[in-house]
Every structure is written in C-alpha cells, then in structure tokens.
C-alpha positions as a printed Julia matrix, in Angstrom:
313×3 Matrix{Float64}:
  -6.77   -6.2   -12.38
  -6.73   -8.72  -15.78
  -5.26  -11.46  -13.19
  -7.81  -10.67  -10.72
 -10.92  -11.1   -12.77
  -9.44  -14.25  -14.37
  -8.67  -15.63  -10.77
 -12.42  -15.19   -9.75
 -13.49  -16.21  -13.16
 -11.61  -19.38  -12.53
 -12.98  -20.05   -9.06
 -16.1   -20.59  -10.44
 -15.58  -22.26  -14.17
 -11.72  -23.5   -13.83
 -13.11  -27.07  -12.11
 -14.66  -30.11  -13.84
 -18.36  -30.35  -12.53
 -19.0   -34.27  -12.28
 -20.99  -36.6   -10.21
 -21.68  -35.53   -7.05
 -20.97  -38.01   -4.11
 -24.02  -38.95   -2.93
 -26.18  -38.69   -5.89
 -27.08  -41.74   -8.25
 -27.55  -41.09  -11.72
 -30.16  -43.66  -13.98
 -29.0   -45.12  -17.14
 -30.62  -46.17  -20.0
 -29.7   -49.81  -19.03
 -32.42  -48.91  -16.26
 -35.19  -48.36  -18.46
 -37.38  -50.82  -20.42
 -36.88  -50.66  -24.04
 -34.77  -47.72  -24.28
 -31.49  -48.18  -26.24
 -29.05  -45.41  -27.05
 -26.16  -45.08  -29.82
 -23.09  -43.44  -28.85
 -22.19  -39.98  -29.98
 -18.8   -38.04  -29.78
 -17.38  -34.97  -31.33
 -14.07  -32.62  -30.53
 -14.82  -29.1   -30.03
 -12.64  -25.86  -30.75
 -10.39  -26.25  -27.86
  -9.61  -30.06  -28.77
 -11.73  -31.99  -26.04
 -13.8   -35.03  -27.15
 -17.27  -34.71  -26.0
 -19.45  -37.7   -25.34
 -23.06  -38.17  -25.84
 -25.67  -40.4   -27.28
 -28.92  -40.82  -29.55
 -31.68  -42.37  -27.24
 -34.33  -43.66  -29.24
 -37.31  -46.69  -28.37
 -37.93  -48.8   -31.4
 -40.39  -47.39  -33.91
 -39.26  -43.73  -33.5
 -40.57  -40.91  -35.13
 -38.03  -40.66  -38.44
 -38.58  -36.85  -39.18
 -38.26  -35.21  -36.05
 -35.15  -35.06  -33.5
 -34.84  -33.68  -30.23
 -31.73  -32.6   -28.74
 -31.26  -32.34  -25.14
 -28.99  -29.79  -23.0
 -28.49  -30.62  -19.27
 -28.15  -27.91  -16.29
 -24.8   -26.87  -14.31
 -23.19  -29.73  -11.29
 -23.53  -32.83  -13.53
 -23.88  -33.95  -17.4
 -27.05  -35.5   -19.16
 -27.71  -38.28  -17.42
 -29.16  -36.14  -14.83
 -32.04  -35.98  -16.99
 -32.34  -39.53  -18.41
 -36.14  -39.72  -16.5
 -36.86  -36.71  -19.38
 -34.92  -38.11  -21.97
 -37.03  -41.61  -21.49
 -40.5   -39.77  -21.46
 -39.38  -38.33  -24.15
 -38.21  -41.57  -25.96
 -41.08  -43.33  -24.66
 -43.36  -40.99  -26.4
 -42.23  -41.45  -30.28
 -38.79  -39.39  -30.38
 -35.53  -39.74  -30.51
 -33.12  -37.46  -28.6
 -29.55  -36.52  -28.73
 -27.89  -34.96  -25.92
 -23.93  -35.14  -25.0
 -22.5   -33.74  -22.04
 -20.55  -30.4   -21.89
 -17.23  -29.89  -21.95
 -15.36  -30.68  -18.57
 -18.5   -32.85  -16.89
 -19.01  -36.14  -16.4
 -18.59  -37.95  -19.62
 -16.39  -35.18  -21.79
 -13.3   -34.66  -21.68
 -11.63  -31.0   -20.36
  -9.94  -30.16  -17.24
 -12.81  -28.16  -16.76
 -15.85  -25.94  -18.06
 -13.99  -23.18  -18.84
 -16.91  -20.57  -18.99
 -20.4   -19.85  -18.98
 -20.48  -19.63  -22.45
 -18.76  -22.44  -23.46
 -21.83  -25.06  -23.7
 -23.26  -22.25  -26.42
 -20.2   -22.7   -28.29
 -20.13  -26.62  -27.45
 -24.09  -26.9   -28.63
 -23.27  -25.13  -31.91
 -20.96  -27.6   -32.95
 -22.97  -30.1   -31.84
 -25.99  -29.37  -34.38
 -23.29  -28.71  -37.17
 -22.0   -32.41  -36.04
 -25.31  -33.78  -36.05
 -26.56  -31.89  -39.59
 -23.42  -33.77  -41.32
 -25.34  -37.42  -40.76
 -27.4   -37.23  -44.12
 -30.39  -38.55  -42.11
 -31.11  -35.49  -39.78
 -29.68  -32.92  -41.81
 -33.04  -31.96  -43.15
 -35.38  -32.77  -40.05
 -36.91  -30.41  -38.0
 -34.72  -30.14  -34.68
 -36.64  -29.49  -31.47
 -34.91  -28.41  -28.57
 -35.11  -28.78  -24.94
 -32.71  -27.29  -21.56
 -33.11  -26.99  -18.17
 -31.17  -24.27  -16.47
 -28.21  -23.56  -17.39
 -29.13  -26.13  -20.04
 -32.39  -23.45  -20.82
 -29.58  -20.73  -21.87
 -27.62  -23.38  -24.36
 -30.94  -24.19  -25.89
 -32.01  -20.69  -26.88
 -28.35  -20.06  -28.25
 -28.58  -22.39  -30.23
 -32.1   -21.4   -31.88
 -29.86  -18.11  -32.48
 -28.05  -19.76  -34.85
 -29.88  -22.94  -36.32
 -33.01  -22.48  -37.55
 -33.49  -25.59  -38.49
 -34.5   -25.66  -34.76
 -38.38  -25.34  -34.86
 -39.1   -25.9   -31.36
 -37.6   -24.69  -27.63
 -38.66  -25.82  -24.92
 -36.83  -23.94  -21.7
 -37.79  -25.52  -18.17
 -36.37  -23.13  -15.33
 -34.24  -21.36  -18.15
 -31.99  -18.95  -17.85
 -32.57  -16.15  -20.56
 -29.14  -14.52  -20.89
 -25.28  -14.76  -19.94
 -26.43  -10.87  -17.85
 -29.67  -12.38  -16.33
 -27.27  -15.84  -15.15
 -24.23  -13.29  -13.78
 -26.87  -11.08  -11.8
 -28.18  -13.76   -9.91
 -24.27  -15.88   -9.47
 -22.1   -13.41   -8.86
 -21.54  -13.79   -5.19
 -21.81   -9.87   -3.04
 -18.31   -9.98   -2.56
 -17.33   -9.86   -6.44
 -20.18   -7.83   -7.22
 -18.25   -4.55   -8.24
 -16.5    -6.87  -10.67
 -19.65   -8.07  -12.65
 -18.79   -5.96  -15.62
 -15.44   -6.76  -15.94
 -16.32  -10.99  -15.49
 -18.79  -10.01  -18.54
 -16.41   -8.47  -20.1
 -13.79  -11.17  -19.97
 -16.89  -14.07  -21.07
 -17.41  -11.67  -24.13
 -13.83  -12.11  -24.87
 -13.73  -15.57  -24.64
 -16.63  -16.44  -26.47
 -18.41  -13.12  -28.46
 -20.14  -14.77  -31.09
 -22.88  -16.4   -27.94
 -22.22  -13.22  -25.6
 -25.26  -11.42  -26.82
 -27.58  -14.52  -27.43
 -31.14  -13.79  -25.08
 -34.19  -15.97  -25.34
 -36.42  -12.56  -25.61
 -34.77  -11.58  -28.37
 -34.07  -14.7   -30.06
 -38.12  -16.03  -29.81
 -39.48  -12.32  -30.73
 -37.26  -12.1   -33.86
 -37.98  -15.82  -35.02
 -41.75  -16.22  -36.21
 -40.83  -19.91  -37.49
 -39.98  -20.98  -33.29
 -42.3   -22.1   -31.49
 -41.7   -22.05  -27.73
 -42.5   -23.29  -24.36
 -41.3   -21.61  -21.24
 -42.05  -23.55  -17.78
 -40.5   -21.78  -14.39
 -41.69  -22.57  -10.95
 -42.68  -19.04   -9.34
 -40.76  -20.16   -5.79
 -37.36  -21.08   -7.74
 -34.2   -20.33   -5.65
 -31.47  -20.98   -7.89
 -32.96  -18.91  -11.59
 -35.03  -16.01  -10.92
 -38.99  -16.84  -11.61
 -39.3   -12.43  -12.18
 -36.06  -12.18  -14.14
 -36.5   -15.03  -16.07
 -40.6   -15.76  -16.74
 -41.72  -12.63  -15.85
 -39.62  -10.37  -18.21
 -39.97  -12.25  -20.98
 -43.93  -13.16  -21.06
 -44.08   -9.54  -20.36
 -41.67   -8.93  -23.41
 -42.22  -11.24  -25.95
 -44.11  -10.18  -29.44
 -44.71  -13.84  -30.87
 -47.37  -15.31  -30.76
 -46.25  -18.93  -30.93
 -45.58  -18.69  -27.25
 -46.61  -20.47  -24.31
 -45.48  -20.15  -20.86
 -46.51  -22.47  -17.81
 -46.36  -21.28  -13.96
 -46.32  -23.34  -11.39
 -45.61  -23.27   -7.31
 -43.45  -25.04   -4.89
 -41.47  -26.86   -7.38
 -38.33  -24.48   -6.99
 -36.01  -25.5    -9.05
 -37.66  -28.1   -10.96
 -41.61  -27.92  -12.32
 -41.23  -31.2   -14.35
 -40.76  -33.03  -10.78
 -44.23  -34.12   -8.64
 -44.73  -31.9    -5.68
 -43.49  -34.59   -3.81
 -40.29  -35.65   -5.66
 -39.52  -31.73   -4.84
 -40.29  -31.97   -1.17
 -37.88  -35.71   -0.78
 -35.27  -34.19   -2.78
 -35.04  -30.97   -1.2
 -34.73  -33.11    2.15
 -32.3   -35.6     0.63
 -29.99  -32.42   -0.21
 -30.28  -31.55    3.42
 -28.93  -34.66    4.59
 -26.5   -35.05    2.43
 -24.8   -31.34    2.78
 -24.16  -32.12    6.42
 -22.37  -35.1     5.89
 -18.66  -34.64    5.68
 -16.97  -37.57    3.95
 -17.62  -39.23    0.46
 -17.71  -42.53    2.45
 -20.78  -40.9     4.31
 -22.55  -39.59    1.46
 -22.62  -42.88   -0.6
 -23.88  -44.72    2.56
 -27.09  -42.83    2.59
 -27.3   -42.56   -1.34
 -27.5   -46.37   -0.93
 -30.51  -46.38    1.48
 -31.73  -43.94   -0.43
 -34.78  -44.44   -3.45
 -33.37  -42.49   -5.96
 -36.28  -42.99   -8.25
 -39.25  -40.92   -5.84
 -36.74  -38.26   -5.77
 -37.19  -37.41   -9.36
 -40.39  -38.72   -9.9
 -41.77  -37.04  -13.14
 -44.95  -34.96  -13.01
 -47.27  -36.43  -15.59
 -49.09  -33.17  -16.38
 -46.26  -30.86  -16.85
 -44.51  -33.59  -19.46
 -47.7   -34.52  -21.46
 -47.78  -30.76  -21.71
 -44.19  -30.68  -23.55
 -45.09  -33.8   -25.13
 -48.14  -32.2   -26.56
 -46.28  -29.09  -27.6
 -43.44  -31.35  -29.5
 -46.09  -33.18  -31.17
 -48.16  -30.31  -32.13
C-alpha cells in the first residue's frame, strides 16, 4: 500500500515543472528601467535555488515584497506583476521553487515543499542586515497563494498577504487535484505530505489571518475559476474570517487569473487551445513565435492599483 501511495504521489510531484513549449516568458531585460540582483540559497534537501531582488531606482528602503509563483513554471511567469510592482516604489524578491525552471532538483518533490522552500527563504533574506528589520509584504498566486500564507504562519515580520486565486490549505488543494480514480487514496496522499513535511501540513490561510491581528490581507479570486475553487477558497474564508483587516475582491470571467484584462483572459484561454492540439515542440514554438505574448497577459489596471493601494496603505 506504502509503495502505492508513493507511486501516485510521484506521478504528480516526482517531475521538474519548467517552461512549457510554447509559452514565452518576459524578462526583466524586457522592461524599461527595471534591474534585478541575483539571489540563491540551498535548501534542506541540498538544491540551490535561484531567484532575484527586482527593484527600479529610487525604491522604497523600508518595505520589501516577496513574491511566490503558481504550479507549471517558476517566477518569471509573473515578471508583468513583479514590474508593476517595481514600477510602483518596491522592491521584490522572489526565487523559483525547488525543481522549476531556474532551481535546481530533479523535481518538486511535494506540495509542501515550496512552504518549506519559502521559510528558508525569509530566514535567508532576514540574515542581510538591511531587510532584517523591514516590514515584509507578501504576495502568491495559486499554488503560490498557499506558500504565501505559510509563510505568514511563521514570520511575522510579514505584515501584509496578498493571495490572488489562492489556495487556502494543503486539504482544500488535494480535494480539488486528486484525480476520481485516486480518490479513495486522498487520506493516505495527506498522510504521506504530513510525513514529509509536518511542520507546513496544518498551515490554512483562515486560520493563519483570524489568529494574526498585526496581518493585513487581501484576497482576490475570480468567481468562474476552473483550476482553485472560487466557493472553497473565497467563499469559506470571507464567510470565516474574524479580522477585521480583511479585504476580499470578486470578480467574473477571469478564471484563473483576476489580475489579467478581460481580454488577456479571453486570448490566452484561446492561445491554450491552440497550443494543446499541437503535437510536437517544433509545432508549439512555431505559433509561440507568431504569437503576441504581451496581450496575453495584459495587466488589469484596476485590480493592481487595488494591491498597490493596499501595499501602500
């Protein structure tokens, strides 16, 4: 039975998750005035993870936001975010998780292992005298939503979360991803995440934002989003939460991503389309070059002033 559970654990978290054929990823070589420092550290099971600071001249000194991507790629993913972000006074920090894109591992070993990976990261960054004592703001999509709220479990130097289509807990993420097939095997996969990793099993943003009256937070879901449940995870916890230093922003037809423009969502969904019926890698960069990249993540204005204004409130 232990081999069994491992095997289907593996299926899913015993691959690397990089690039995807087919998809183009910015850089901060692609962006005026944005210039970024890199940033490395080894976590616990000896992989060197690889990051940067992102910063525009003139920064804001006392404040620091750190960045965690979603699941299928690493950080620069978000690099449209991390320049609004940049472009608006702060600097970021961000690295990508063990086994994608830029870090080292064979693979991503677990859900949990970004929670362990971001809790290093923090430690890392508190041992560079300059942002040991700033506030820390936080920000995830995702699977990235779930590693930011972990991590406000444990630091609270972090003042600020901000969780865009965020996934509230390791329960909440296995109830929607465990596929029919392997669902009489849920507790048991649970059961072997806990044992890998029990320190973040029990972290859960309703728990973590009503015990914490220092965090502020910031909760934005789509209410149409396929891939993390809108009722499971915006619905319970606006219907749960206790603090008052909460806000939480609905939108519709964004699915999976409110911070895009309606019509970024519509191109990329379409894009994604294309591309899944194309067989060969050769195919898949051939339309990624015809492709505009840039109007299929075109930012929506509103929905980032609105974080911006939160971070700077």
């Amino acid at each position: 039975m232990k081999k069994l559970i491992a095997k289907l654990h593996q299926s899913v978290y015993g691959i690397r998750m990089d690039a995807r054929p087919g998809i183009k990823y910015f850089s901060y070589k692609d962006f005026n005035n944005l210039k970024a420092e890199k940033l490395s550290f080894i976590n616990k099971n000896g992989y060197q993870l690889n990051g940067y600071f992102y910063f525009i001249d003139g920064y804001i000194k006392d404040k620091l936001i750190i960045f965690c991507h979603g699941m299928g790629g690493g950080h620069q993913a978000y690099i449209n975010e991390i320049n609004y972000l940049c472009d608006n006074g702060f600097k970021v920090a961000t690295f990508d998780y063990q086994g994608c894109v830029l870090s080292e591992g064979d693979n991503v070993n677990s859900f949990l292992q970004p929670a362990e990976d971001i809790d290093l990261f923090i430690n890392h960054i508190n041992s560079f005298k300059e942002y040991k004592y700033i506030d820390k703001y936080i920000v995830g999509h995702s699977w990235g939503g779930f590693v930011a709220h972990s991590a406000c479990h444990f630091h609270k130097d972090i003042k600020k979360l901000v969780m865009i289509s965020g996934l509230i807990s390791i329960k909440s993420a296995f109830d929607q991803y465990v596929p029919w097939y392997a669902c009489i095997f849920k507790n048991s996969l649970l059961n072997y995440e806990k044992s890998l990793h029990q320190k973040y099993f029990n972290c859960n943003a309703i728990e973590t934002i009503n015990k914490r009256d220092d965090l502020s937070s910031l909760i934005i879901h789509s209410i149409d989003d396929k891939i993390v449940s809108y009722k499971y995870n915006f619905l319970k916890p606006k219907k749960a939460s206790k603090n008052t230093h909460i806000k939480f922003i609905s939108v519709n037809n964004k699915n999976h991503n409110p911070q895009y423009t309606y019509d970024a969502v519509k191109k990329l969904t379409a894009y994604l389309h294309e591309l899944n019926k194309l067989k060969t890698i050769k195919e898949k960069n051939l339309l990624a070059d015809k492709t505009d990249f840039a109007s299929l993540c075109e930012l929506d204005k509103q929905i980032m002033d609105e974080i911006v204004l939160f971070l700077k409130s």
